[in-house]
N, C-alpha and C positions, 0 to 999 in steps of 0.2 A: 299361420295367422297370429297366434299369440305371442311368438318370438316375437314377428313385424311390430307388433303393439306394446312389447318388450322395451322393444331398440327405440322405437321413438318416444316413448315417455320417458327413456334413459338422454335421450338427446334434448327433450323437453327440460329436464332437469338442471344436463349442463348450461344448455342456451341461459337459462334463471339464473342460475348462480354465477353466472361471467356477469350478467346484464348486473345484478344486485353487487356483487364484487364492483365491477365499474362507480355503480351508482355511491356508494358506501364511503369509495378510495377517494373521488371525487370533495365528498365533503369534509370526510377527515383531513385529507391535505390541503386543502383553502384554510381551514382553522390552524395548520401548522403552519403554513405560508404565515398567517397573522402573530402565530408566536413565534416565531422564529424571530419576527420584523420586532416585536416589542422584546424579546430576549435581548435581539444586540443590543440595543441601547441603554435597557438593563446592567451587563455586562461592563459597558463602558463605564458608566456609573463607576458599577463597585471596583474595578478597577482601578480605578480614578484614587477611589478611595481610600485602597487598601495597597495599592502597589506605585501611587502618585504620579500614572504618566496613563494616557489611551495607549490602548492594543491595538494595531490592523487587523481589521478584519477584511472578508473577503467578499461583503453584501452589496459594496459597488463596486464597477470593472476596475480592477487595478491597472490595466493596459489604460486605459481611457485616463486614469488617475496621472499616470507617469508620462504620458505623450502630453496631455493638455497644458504641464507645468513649462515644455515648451525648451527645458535642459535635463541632461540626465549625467552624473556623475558613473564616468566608465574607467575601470583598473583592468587592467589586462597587461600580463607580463610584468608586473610590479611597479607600473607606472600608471598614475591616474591622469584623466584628464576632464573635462566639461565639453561635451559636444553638443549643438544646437538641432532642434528636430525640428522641421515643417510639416506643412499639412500635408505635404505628399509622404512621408519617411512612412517607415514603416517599421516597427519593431516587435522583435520573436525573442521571446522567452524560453530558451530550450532547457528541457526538462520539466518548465515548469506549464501542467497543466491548465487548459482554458475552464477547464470543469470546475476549478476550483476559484474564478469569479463569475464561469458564464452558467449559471443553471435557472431557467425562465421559472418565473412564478407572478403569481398575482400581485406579489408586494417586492418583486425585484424594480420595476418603474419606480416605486414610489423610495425606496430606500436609493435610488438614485440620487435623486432630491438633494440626500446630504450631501453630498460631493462637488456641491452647483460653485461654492465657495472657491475651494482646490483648486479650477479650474482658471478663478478668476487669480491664482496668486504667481509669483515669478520668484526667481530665486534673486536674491542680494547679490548676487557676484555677476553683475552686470556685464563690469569689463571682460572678465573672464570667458560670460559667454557670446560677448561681442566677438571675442575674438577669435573664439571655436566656432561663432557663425559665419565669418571673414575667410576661414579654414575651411568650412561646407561648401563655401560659394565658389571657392577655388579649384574645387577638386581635390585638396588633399585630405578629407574624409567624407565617407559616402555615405548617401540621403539613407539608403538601406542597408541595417548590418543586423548581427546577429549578436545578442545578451547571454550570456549565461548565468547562472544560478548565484554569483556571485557578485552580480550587478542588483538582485533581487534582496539579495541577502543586506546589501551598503543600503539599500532602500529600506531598511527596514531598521537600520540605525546602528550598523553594523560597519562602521566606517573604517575601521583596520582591519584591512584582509589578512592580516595575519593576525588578529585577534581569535582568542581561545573561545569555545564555547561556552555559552553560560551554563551554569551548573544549578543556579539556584529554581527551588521548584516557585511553582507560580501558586498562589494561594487557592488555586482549586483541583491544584493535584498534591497525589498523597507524599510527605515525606518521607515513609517510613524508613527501616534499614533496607530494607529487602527493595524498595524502588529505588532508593539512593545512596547504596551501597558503593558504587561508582564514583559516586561526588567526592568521597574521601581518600580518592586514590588518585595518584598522577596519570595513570594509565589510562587513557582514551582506546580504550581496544572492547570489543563485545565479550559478551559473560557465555564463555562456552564449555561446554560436558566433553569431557575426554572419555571414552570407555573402549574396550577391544585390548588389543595386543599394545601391550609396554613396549615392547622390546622384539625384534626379529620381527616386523609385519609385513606383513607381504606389498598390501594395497592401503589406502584410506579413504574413509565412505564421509562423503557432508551432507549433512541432515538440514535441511530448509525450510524453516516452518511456514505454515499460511497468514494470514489476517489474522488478529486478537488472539494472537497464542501465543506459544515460547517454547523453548527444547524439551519442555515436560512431555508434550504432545507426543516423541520419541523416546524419551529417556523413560517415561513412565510404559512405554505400549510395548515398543519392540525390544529397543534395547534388553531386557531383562528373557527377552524369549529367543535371542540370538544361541545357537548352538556353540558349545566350548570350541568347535572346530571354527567355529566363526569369529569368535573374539579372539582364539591366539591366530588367526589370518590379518584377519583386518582391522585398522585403528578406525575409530570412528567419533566424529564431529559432527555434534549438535550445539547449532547457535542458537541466543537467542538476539531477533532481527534488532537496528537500532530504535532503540526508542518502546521496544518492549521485553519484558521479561526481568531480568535482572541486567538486562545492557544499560548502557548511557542513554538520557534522554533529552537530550540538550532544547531547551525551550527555543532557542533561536533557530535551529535545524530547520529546513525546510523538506528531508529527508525524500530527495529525489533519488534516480537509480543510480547515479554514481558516488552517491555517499552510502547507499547500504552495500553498494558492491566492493568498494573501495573499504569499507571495514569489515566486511569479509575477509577481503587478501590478508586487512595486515592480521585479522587476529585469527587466521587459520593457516594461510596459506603460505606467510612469511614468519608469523611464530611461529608453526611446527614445521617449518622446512617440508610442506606438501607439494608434491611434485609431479605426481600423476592420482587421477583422483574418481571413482564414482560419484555423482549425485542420487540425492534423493528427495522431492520436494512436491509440497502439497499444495494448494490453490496459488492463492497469492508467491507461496514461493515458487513455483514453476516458472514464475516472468525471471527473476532472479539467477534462477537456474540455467535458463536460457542464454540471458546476456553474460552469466560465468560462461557456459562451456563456446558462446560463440569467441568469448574473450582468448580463451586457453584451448581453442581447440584439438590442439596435441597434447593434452594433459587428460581428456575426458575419456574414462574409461565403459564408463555406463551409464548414461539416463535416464532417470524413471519417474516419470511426472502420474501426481495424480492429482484429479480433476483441475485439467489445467485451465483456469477462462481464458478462454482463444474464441471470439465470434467477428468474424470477418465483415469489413466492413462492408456494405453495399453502395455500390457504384454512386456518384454524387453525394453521398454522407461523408460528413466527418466525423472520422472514428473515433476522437474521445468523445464526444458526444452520444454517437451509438454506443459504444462501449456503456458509458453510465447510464443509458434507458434500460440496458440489457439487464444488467446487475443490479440494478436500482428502481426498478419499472412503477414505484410508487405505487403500490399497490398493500391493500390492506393483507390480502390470503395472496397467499403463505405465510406463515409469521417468519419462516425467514427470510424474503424479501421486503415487509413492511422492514424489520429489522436493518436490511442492507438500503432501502430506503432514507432511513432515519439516519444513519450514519454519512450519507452517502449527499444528501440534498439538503441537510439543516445543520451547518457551522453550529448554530448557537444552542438548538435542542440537544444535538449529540455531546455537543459539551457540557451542556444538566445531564445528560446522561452518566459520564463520565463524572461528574462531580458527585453524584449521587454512589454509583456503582464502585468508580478506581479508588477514589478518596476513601472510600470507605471498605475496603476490597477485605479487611480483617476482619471487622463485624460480619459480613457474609461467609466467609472463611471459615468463623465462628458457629453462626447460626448453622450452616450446612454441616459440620458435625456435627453440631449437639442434635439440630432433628433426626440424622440419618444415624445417629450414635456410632458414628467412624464404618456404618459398614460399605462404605463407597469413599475410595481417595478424590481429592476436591481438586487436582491435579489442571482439570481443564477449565475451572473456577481463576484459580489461580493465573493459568493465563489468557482467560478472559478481561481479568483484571488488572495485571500489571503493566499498565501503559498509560501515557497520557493523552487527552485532546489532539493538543498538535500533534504528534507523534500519528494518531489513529487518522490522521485529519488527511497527512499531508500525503502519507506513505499510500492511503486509497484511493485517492487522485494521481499522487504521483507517478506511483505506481500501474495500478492494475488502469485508468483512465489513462494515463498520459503516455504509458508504452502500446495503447492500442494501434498509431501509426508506425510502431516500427515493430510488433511480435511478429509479422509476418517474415522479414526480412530475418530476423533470430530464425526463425523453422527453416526457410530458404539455407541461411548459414549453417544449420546442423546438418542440411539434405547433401547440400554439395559441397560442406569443408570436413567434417568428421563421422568417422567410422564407426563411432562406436554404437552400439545396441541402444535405442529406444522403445522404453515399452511406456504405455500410458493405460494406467488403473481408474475405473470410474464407478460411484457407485449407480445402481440401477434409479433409485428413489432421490436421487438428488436434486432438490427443489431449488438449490441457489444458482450453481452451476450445471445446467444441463448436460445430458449424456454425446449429444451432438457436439462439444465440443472438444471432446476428444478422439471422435472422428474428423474432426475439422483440420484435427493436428494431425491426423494420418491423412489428409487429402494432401497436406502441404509437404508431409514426410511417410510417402508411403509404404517404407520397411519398419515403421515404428509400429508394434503390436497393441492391440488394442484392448484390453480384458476386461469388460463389463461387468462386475458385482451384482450380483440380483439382492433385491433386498436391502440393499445397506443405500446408504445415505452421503452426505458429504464428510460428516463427522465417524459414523460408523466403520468407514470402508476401510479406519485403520483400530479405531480403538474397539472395534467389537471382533475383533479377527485376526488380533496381532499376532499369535502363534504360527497361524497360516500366512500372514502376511511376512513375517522375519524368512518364513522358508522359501516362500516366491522368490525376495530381496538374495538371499543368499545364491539359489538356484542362477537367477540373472547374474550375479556379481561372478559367479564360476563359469558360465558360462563366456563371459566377457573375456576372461585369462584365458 
């Protein structure tokens, strides 16, 4: 009887606390809806002011922006042209995420508004597109085609496809050496950690990091607990992804997956003459990991994903969309999904975020030794910090939202093109990424092994346990030879 009276006032409890969480999340994000709306236009301003041109942003449909103007300049193959759209056409932006102009709010209607203008203007090259229209009506180009990432990029003022990256930081990210270290060098290649075997190695191991981090995440946790037997075996590569750590962060980037995979190759896989290779990658890097090893599948010697977000979409949904409720569920508790919230639904909040936190990433750097008096390395501070807006902006969307319609076909690709060992690590207590979804990865690749962490978290399951964890890593990697 008293159990019975146990369980239901333990159930009474939860019921209260969803219903008050609900009630709570509810009104906090109406008032972030509201600053977000008066943020941008804030932003614009100072922008205006301080860098003499407006930014794009992403608070109206940019699909709706670029169809309404009625022509769209398209390069493909080194040859531009001006083709005419109708109201029937239809255009796909691959690569480039719906989540990052479609996310519903209170004040997404009303920041519409601004864009009533856009809608009403045509482009000056009349003739030009008279006659790309005369070319539509013909049949020799069609009402519906597909854009890439470099049609997005000419849209954004980017008119020579063979133009270099900008380098210059934007006045609410930090310049210091250590973020723009990169800028002073010709080298367009990622800032990566070499450690293991010089000479005579056997294999080479790439290290992949997740969301707001950088190769410290390994070089400070395992690397240093790797056994001698292990560093004269295997050479080992930690990056750090673009646009965070000490890599390049090109303001103009829109940093979809074939730009972070594609500087991957060159500055691991084609600098060090990498030819067959173990992965190793942690949340956000695990999508990464996947499109390498579907990439190279004859190269892939071992995979080992930990907590990979994989949530399948449900029948009638569209997965980027699910994908960002999943991750992003706008919710106060947990503070690490208010967190993935904030970053995730608010362009212009997260970027006060970022201007408060990156820009200033030394002062806290600062502050967290002098209070802790060095007895804790700031390692994960660090790459909390070392990135920009756009960079954090694009690569969350891009990334972990926009490869939600094709992860599954990645897992498909591992099941029935490569052989090698997958194992996926997860912690028990992980509130961002759920444990379910590394089962989800074993429904779609059933030999891939599943090890559930008790107790540890999303963060923990490497930095609270690296010794044990460098021995697992090693045990898999012998195993694999």
């Amino acid at each position: 009887m008293m159990a019975a009276l146990k369980e239901n006032a333990r159930s009474s409890l939860i019921l209260a606390g969803r219903v008050m969480n609900e009630a709570i999340s509810f009104l906090v994000f109406i008032i972030l809806d509201i600053l977000d709306f008066i943020l941008c236009y804030t932003y614009k301003v100072i922008d205006f002011i301080i860098e003499a041109e407006w930014k794009p942003c992403y608070c109206s449909s940019i699909k709706e922006a670029i169809t309404s103007s009625g022509s769209i300049l398209v390069s493909e193959r080194g040859e531009s042209k001006i083709v005419c759209l109708t109201s029937s056409s239809q255009l796909h932006l691959e690569e480039i995420s719906d989540t990052l102009y479609s996310r519903p709010s209170l004040m997404a209607e009303v920041s519409k508004l601004t864009v009533n203008e856009l809608k009403r203007r045509k482009f000056d090259n009349a003739g030009v597109i008279q006659q790309s229209c005369e070319r539509l009506k013909n049949g020799s180009v069609r009402s519906t085609f597909t854009v890439n990432s470099t049609i997005v990029e000419m849209l954004q003022g980017k008119m020579d496809g063979q133009k270099s990256h900008d380098v210059t930081p934007r006045w609410s990210d930090c310049d210091c050496s250590t973020c723009n270290s990169w800028s002073s060098s010709c080298i367009d290649s990622l800032f990566v950690r070499v450690d293991g075997a010089k000479a005579n190695f056997v294999e080479d191991v790439i290290f992949i990091h997740g969301f707001i981090s950088s190769s410290t995440f390994w070089t400070e946790t395992l690397f240093p607990n790797f056994s001698k037997a292990a560093k004269s075996k295997y050479r080992l590569f930690a990056v750090d992804l673009l646009g965070f750590g000490r890599s390049p962060k090109p303001s103009d980037s829109l940093y979809t997956i074939r730009e972070h995979l594609e500087m991957i190759e060159k500055s691991v896989l084609e600098a060090h003459k990498v030819k067959s290779f173990h992965i190793v990658a942690h949340s956000l890097g695990c999508i990464l990991a996947l499109a390498l090893a579907v990439k190279y599948p004859g190269s892939v010697k071992s995979l080992t994903l930990i907590a990979p977000p994989y949530f399948p979409t449900p029948k009638g949904e569209q997965a980027t969309q699910h994908m960002m409720r999943r991750i992003a569920p706008r919710r106060v508790w947990p503070p690490i999904a208010f967190g993935a919230s904030i970053a995730c639904w608010y362009e212009h909040i997260s970027r006060s975020v970022c201007l408060v936190i990156c820009k200033n990433h030394r002062l806290w750097d600062f502050l967290t030794k002098l209070i802790t008096r060095n007895r804790i390395k700031t390692y994960l501070i660090e790459g909390f910090c070392c990135h920009t807006h756009n960079a954090a902006w694009h690569t969350l969307h891009n990334i972990i939202c926009g490869t939600a319609g094709k992860i599954e076909g990645y897992l498909d690709m591992v099941r029935n093109k490569l052989k090698c060992e997958v194992t996926v690590f997860h912690g028990e207590d992980d509130e961002l990424i759920p444990v379910e979804c590394s089962y989800n990865v074993q429904s779609r690749i059933p030999r891939a092994h599943v090890k559930v962490v008790q107790k540890e978290d999303h963060i923990t399951i490497v930095v609270r346990r690296q010794k044990s964890f460098a021995r697992e890593l090693e045990q898999i990697w012998n195993n694999s030879t």
